[in-house]
C-alpha positions in Angstrom: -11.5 -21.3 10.1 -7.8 -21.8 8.4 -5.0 -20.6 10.3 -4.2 -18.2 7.8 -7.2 -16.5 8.7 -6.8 -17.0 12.5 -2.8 -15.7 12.6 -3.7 -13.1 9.5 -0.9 -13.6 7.9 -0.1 -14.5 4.3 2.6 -16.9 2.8 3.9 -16.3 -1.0 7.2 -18.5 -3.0 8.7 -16.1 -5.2 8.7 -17.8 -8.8 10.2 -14.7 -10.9 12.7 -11.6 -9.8 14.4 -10.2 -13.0 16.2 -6.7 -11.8 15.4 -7.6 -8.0 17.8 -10.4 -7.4 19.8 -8.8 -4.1 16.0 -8.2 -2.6 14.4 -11.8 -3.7 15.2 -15.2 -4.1 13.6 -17.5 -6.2 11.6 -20.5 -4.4 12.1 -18.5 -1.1 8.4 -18.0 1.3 7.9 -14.5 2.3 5.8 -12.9 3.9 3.1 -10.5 2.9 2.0 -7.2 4.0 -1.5 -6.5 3.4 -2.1 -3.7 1.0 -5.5 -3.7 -0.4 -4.9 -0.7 -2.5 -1.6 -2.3 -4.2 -3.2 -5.7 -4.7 -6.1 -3.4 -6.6 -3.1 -2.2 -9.2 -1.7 -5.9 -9.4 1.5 -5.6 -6.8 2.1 -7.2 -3.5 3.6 -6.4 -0.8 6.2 -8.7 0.6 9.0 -8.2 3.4 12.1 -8.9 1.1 15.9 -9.6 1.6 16.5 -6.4 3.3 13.5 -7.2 6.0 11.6 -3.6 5.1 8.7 -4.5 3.0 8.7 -3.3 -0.7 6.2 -3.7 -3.8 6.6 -6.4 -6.5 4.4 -7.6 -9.5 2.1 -9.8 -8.0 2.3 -12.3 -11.1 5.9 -12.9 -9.4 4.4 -14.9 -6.6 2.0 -18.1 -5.7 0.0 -18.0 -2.4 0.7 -20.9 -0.1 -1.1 -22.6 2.7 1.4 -22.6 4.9 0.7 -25.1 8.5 0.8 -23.8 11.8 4.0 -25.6 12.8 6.2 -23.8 9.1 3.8 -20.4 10.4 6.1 -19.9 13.6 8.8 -21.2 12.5 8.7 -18.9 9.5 7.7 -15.8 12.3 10.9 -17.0 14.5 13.4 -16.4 11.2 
């Protein structure tokens, strides 16, 4: 089993945030909220700049395998 699966959490780089610059930063890793029913209508959900966790096109992100060692430092931030 991955350690994404074992920790349950997800890993995305922002590639795009026209109108969203104060709340993203481009070729930053956030972290990802799991909302099935968003992902359905094409958003994610990500903890952004202002650490609440907000809706963005998913198209504006790539998935990541992220290791174990980046997963807590990443959790520690």
């Amino acid at each position: 089993m991955s350690d994404r699966r074992r920790s349950g959490r997800r890993f995305v780089v922002c590639l795009r945030n026209k109108g969203y610059e104060a709340s993203l930063e481009r070729n930053k890793i956030y972290v990802v909220v799991p909302d099935a029913e968003a992902e359905s209508e094409g958003d994610i959900r990500v903890i952004d700049e202002s650490g609440e966790d907000y809706l963005y096109p998913t198209q504006w992100f790539v998935a990541l395998e992220v290791p174990k060692a980046v997963q807590e430092s990443l959790k520690a931030s």
